[in-house]
N, C-alpha and C positions, 0 to 999 in steps of 0.2 A: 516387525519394526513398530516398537511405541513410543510415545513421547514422551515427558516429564508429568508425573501426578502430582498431584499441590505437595504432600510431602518433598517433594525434590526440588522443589520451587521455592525461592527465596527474591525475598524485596530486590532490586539492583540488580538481576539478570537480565541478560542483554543478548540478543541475534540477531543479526541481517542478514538482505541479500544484495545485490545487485544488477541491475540491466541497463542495457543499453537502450532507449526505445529505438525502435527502426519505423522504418514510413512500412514495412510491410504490419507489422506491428499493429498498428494506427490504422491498417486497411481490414486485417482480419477482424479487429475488435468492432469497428464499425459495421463488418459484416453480420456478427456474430449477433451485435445487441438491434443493430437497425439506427443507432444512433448515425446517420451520413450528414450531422450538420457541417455546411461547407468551410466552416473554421479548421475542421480537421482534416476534410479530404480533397477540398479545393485550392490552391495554391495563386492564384487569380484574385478570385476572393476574399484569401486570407491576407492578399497584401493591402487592403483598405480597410483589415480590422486596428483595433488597440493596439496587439502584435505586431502586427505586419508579416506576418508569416503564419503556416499552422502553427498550430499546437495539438497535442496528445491528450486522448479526453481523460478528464480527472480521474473519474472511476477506474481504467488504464492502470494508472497509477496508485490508486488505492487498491487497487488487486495484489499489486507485490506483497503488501502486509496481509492479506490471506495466506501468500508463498510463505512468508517467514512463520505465522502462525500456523501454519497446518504441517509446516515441513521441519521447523527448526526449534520453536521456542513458543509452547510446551512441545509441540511437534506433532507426530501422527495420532489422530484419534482426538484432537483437539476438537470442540462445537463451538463453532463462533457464534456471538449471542447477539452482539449488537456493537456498533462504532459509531463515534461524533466523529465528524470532518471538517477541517477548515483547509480549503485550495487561497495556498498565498502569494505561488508566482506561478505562471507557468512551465510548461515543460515541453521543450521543443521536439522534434524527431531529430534524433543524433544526442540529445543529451544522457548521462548515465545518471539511472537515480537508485541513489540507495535506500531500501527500506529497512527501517529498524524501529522493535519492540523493543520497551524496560519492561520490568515487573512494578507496577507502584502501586498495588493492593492484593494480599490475598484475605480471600472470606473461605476460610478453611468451611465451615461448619456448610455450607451451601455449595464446595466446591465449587468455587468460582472466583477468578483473578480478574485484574485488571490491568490493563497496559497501558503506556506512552506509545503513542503510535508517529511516526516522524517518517517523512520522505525530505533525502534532500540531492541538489546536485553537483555534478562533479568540480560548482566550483565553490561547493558547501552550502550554499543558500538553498535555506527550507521552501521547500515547494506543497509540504502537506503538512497538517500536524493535527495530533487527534488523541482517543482514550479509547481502547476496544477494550469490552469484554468477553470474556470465553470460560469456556469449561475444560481445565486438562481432561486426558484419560484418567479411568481409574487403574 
């Protein structure tokens, strides 16, 4: 299984994915990184934040767009090089968020693209939005 090499790649290509977050979600990631701020995994606490509720830690969410770039669009074999972030709303447990690349640059000569990078949720309001770059396969 490989992905798309800059030849196959054109300006306006486009892939997502989709997830639901779940609170188990939100407890593995926090396992995994160390991150246990109580915004995410305290429910007591999270009702005296901004929210009032948890929320899903951003990074979480910016992981989906790894999903779509290593799995979908260039796809396998893809090296992720670097992403800008901006977190615009949050994102609850129970919300579905969709991540989706475009293509809005390639640099043929240095094999290397660049993408829109967007999270949003199921009731379309952007929760992420960004510009990654990467290296297809050759």
């Amino acid at each position: 299984m490989k992905g798309l090499t800059i030849k196959e790649l054109k300006i306006g290509d486009k892939a997502f994915v989709e997830k639901t977050i779940s609170e188990t979600d939100v407890y593995l990631y926090a396992g995994i990184t160390g991150d246990l701020n109580p915004a995410h995994i305290n429910e007591e606490h999270a009702k005296n934040t901004f929210f009032k509720t948890r929320i899903a830690h951003g990074m979480l969410t910016a992981g989906l767009i790894s999903a779509v770039l290593g799995m979908k669009l260039p796809g396998c074999g893809t090296i992720y090089l670097g992403q800008e972030l901006k977190f615009t709303a949050p994102v609850l447990i129970g919300d579905t968020v969709k991540a989706e690349v475009e293509v809005i640059e390639i640099i043929e000569e240095k094999n290397r693209i660049k993408l829109r990078t967007t999270c949003t949720n199921q009731k379309g309001d952007m929760v992420l939005d960004g510009v990654a770059s990467v290296m297809p396969p050759k």
